[in-house]
C-alpha positions in Angstrom: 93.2 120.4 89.3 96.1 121.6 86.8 94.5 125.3 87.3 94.8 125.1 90.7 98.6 123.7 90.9 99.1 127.0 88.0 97.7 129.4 90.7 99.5 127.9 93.5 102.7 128.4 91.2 102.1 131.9 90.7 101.1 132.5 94.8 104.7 130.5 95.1 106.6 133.0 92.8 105.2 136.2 93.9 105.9 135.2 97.5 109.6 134.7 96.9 109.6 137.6 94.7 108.3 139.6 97.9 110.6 137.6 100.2 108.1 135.3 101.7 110.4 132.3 101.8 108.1 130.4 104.1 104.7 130.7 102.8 106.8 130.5 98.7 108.4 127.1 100.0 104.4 126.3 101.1 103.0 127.0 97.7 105.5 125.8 95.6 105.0 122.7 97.7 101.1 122.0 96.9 101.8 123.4 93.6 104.2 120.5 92.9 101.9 117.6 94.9 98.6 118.9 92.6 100.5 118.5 89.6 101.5 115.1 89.8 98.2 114.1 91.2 97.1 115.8 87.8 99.8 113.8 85.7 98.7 110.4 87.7 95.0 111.0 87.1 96.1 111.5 83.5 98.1 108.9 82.8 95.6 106.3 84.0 92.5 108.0 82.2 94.2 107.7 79.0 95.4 104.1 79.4 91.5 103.5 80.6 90.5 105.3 77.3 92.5 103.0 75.0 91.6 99.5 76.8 88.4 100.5 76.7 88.4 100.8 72.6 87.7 104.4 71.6 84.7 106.2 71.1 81.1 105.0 71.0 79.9 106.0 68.1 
């Protein structure tokens, strides 16, 4: 999910570099909505990983 919120960063910049403001603004938007879906999904896998004790071993 991160790689895809990194490629719609770089589809964001080069569109505003070419003066696409419309389709940049676009990007830039799913860009920022996949990363903190990514952040979220983080943040409760690691609390899950230390309630749940570590590492089986």
């Amino acid at each position: 999910m991160l790689t895809w919120a990194l490629i719609f960063l770089v589809v964001a910049i080069i569109a505003g570099a070419f003066g696409f403001g419309a389709a940049a603004s676009a990007a830039a938007s799913i860009a920022k909505i996949l990363f903190y879906i990514f952040i979220v999904i983080f943040l409760i896998t690691l609390i899950l990983s230390f309630m749940g004790g570590g590492a089986a071993t």
